[in-house]
C-alpha positions in Angstrom: 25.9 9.8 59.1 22.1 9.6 59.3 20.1 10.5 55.4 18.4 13.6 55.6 15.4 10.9 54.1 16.0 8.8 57.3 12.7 7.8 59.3 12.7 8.7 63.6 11.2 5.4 63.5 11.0 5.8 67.7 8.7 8.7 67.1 6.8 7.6 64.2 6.2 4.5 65.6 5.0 6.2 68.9 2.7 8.7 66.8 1.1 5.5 64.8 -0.3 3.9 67.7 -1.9 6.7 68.9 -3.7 7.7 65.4 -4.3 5.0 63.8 -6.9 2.5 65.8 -5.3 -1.3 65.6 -1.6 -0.1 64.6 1.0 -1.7 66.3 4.7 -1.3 66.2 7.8 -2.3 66.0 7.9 -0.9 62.7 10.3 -1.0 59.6 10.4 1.9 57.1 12.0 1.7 53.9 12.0 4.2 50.9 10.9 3.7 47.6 13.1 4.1 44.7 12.5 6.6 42.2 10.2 9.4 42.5 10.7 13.3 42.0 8.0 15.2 44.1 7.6 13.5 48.0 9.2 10.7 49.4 7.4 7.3 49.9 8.2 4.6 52.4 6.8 1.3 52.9 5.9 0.9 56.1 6.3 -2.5 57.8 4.7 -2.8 61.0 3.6 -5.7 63.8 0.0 -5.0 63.0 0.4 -5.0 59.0 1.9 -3.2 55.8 1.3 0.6 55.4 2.3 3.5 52.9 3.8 6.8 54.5 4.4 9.8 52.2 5.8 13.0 53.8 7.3 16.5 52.1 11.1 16.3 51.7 13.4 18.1 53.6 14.7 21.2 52.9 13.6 24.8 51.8 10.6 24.3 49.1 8.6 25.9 46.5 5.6 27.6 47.8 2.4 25.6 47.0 4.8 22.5 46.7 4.5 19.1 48.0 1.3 19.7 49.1 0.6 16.1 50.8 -2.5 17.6 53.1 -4.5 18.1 49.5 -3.5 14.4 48.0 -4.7 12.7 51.3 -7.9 14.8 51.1 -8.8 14.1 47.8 -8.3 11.1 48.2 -10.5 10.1 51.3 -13.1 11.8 49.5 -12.9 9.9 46.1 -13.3 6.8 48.5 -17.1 7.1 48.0 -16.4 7.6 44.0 -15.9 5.3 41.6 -11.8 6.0 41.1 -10.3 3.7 43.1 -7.7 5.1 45.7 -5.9 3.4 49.0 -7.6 3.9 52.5 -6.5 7.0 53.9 -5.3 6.3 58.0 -4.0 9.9 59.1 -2.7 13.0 58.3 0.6 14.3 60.7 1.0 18.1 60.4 3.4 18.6 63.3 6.8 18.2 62.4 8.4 17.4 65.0 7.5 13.3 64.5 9.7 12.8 61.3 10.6 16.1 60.7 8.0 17.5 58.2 4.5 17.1 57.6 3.4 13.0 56.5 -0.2 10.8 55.8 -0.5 7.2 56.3 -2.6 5.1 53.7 -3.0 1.1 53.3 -0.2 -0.6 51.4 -2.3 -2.5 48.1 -0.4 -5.3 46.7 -0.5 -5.0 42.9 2.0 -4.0 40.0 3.4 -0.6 38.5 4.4 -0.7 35.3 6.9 1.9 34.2 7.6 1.5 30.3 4.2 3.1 28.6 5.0 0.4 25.9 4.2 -2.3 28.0 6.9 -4.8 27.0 6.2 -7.5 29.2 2.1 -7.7 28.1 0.6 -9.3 24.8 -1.5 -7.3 22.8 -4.7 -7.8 24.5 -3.4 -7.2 27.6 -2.6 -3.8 26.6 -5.4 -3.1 25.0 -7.2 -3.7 28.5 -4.7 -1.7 30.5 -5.3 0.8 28.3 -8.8 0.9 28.4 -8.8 0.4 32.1 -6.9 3.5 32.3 -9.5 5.2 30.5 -12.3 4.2 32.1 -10.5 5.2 35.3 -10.0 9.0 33.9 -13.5 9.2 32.4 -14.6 8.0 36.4 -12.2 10.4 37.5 -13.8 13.8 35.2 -17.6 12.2 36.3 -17.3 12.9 39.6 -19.8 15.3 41.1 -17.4 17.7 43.1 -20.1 19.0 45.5 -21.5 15.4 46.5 -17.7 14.0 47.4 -17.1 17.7 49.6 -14.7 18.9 47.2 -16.4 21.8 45.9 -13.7 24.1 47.4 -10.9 21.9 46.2 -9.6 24.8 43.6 -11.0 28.0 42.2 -13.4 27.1 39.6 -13.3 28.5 36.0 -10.4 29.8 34.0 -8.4 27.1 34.4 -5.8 27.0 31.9 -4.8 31.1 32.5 -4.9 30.3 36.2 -2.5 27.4 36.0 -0.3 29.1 33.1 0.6 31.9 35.2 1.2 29.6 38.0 3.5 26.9 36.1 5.2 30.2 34.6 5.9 31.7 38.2 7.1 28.0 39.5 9.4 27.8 36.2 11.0 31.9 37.0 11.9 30.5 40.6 13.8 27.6 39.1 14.8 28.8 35.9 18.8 28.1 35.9 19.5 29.2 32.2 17.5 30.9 29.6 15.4 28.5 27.1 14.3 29.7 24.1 12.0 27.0 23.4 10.5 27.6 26.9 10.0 31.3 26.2 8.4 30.4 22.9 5.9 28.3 24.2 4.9 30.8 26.7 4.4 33.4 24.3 2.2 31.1 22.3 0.0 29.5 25.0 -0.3 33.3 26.2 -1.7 34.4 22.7 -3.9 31.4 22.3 -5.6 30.7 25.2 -9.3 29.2 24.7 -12.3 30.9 26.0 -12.9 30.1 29.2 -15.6 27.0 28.7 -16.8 26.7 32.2 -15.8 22.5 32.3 -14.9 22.1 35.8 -13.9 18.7 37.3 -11.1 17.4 39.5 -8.0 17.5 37.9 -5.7 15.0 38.8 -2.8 16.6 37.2 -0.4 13.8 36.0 -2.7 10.9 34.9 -0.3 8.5 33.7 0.2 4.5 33.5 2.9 4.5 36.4 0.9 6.6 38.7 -1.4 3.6 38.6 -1.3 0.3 40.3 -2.7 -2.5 38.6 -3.8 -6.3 40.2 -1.4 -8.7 39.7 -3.8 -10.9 37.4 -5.6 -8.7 35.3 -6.0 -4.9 33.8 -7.9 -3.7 37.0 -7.2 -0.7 38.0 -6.4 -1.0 42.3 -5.6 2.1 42.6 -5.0 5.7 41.3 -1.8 7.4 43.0 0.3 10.7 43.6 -2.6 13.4 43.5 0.2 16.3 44.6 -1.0 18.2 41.8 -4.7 17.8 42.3 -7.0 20.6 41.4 -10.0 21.5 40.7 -9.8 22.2 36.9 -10.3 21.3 33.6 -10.9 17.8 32.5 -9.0 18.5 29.1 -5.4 18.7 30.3 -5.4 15.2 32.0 -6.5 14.0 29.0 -4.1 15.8 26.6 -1.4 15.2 29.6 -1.6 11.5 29.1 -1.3 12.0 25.2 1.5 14.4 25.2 3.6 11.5 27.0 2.6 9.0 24.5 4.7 11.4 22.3 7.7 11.5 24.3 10.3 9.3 22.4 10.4 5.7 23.6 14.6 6.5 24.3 13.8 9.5 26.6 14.5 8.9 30.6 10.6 8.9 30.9 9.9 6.8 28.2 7.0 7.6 26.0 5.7 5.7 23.0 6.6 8.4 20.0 7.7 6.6 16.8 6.2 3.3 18.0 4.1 1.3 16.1 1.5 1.3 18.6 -1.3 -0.8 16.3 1.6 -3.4 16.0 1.6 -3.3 20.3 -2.2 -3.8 20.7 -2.2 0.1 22.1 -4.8 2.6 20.5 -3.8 5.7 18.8 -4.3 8.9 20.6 -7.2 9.2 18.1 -8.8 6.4 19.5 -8.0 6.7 23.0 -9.4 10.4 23.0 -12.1 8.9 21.1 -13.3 6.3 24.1 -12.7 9.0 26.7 -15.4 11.3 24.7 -17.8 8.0 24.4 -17.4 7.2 28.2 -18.2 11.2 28.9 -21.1 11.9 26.4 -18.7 14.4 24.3 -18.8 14.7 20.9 -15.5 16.3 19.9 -12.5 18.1 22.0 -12.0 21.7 20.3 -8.5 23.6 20.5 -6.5 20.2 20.6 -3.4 21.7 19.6 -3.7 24.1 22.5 -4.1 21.0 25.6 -1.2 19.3 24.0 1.0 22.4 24.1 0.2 23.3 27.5 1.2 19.4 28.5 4.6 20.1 27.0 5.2 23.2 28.9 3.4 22.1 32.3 5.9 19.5 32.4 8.9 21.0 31.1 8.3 23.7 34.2 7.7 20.5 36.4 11.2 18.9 35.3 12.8 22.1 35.6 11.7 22.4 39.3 13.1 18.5 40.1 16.4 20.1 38.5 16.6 22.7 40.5 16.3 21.1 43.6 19.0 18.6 42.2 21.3 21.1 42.2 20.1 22.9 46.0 20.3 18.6 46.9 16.9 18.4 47.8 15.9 16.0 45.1 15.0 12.7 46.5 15.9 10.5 44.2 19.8 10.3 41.9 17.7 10.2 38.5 16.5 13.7 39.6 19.5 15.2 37.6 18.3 13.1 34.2 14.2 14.0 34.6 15.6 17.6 34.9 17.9 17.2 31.5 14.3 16.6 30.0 13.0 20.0 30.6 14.3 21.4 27.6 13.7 19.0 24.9 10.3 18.6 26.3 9.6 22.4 25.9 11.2 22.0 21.8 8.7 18.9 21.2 5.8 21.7 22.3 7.0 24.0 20.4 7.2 22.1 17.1 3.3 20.8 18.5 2.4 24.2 17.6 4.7 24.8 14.5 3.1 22.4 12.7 -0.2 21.8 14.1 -1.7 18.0 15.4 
């Protein structure tokens, strides 16, 4: 009985050659484990190694799995200084694998999953850190206009814009009332910043394994799964990254709370938000406590959606049921965030 993740590899192989100048077929496609939002294949073809991501199957979210914005953004950060794969084409006619698909150069480096870095000495991940850093810091420099990304998002009131939108996407997966949830909406509702006017692309979930890394040193190769792309506010990538590094080190996505991350060679978030203001000419971050709390809830909502379509069996991959388990505790850490304060 055929996967409803299953490849037409006939058709895809036909549609290849015609797009994408030098590709030649046969082809193999194999799916990558892991990974909650849209499948990813590596594609092994006569004429070399690609990357093929495509929407999953199945009745979605509106707005979801939006692979048309992550292969625009990132053929226009090609010309940037945030390093991102080659984009080859974008297929928005279903009928080839049965929902829309891009195509991108396949980079050989290393993901590294465990924000602890086991395998790495102290110095290394130091650097990794750093070069993550540096990559965000890129990222938030960007001029929008100059890369053609101007129209990208709705500029201004970012944070009440995507608030009403994570709380809609949350309602139409909700599967049980969660009081910590409904807290945290309440509060982020009540203490919403002043719209600053910081506008910058948002790459909405900046973290180490969305990153590959060369196999030899801390370099950044390439920054990956822009799905949630936006224009917005620099801020929540930044406090996104941070809230994770609060995440206990036992959870399914393991963070680094209760770590003794001097011990590791891994700044604090102090430090780390610190080198990010130094890299952007800031001199402090105000409403903290807010950016963090917003994190916790974004992703809570996010986790909640991947549980969801666990249970409709849309998920595409078996850990979707754990990630999903998250959503709550994830939503009690925010809440306790703004219980008692940084």
């Amino acid at each position: 009985m055929a996967d409803a993740f299953d490849l037409d590899v006939v058709s895809l192989t036909a549609y290849l050659e015609a797009n994408i100048a030098g590709f030649k077929g046969p082809l193999s496609a194999e799916k990558f484990a892991g990974g909650q939002s849209n499948p990813t294949y590596l594609i092994d073809a006569a004429s070399g190694k690609y990357v093929l991501r495509r929407k999953p199957p199945g009745e979605l979210l509106k707005s979801a799995h939006a692979v048309d914005r992550e292969f625009r953004v990132m053929q226009a950060l090609a010309s940037s200084d945030v390093p991102v794969p080659a984009m080859r084409v974008l297929c928005d006619d279903d009928s080839v694998i049965g929902s829309m698909f891009y195509v991108m150069d396949f980079l050989d480096g290393r993901i590294m999953w465990d924000a602890a870095l086991p395998e790495q000495s102290p110095s290394e991940r130091a650097a990794i850190y750093d070069a993550m850093n540096k990559v965000l810091a890129d990222l938030h420099n960007v001029d929008v206009e100059k890369v053609g990304l101007s129209d990208y998002g709705k500029p201004g009131n970012y944070f009440e814009r995507q608030l009403s939108r994570w709380t809609k996407q949350y309602r139409a997966s909700e599967t049980a009332v969660m009081p910590a949830m409904e807290k945290l909406i309440e509060w982020l509702n009540t203490n919403l910043p002043t719209d600053d006017g910081l506008v910058c692309i948002n790459h909405g979930d900046f973290r180490l394994d969305n990153m590959m890394f060369a196999h030899d040193r801390s370099e950044v190769l390439a920054l990956l799964d822009w799905e949630l792309s936006t224009l917005g506010h620099p801020y929540a990538d930044l406090a996104y990254q941070c809230m994770q590094l609060r995440i206990p080190s036992d959870a399914v996505i393991p963070g680094l709370g209760g770590v003794d991350r001097e011990l590791l060679g891994i700044p604090s978030e102090q430090t780390y938000v610190k080198q990010y203001c130094e890299r952007r000419g800031i001199a402090k971050i105000d409403h903290w406590v807010f950016y963090l709390a917003f994190s916790f809830f974004r992703l809570s909502a996010i986790l909640q959606g991947v549980y969801k379509r666990a249970l409709d069996g849309n998920a595409s991959s078996q850990k979707a049921m754990d990630y999903g388990a998250l959503a709550e505790p994830l939503a009690e850490l925010g809440v306790a965030l703004i219980e008692h304060g940084e």
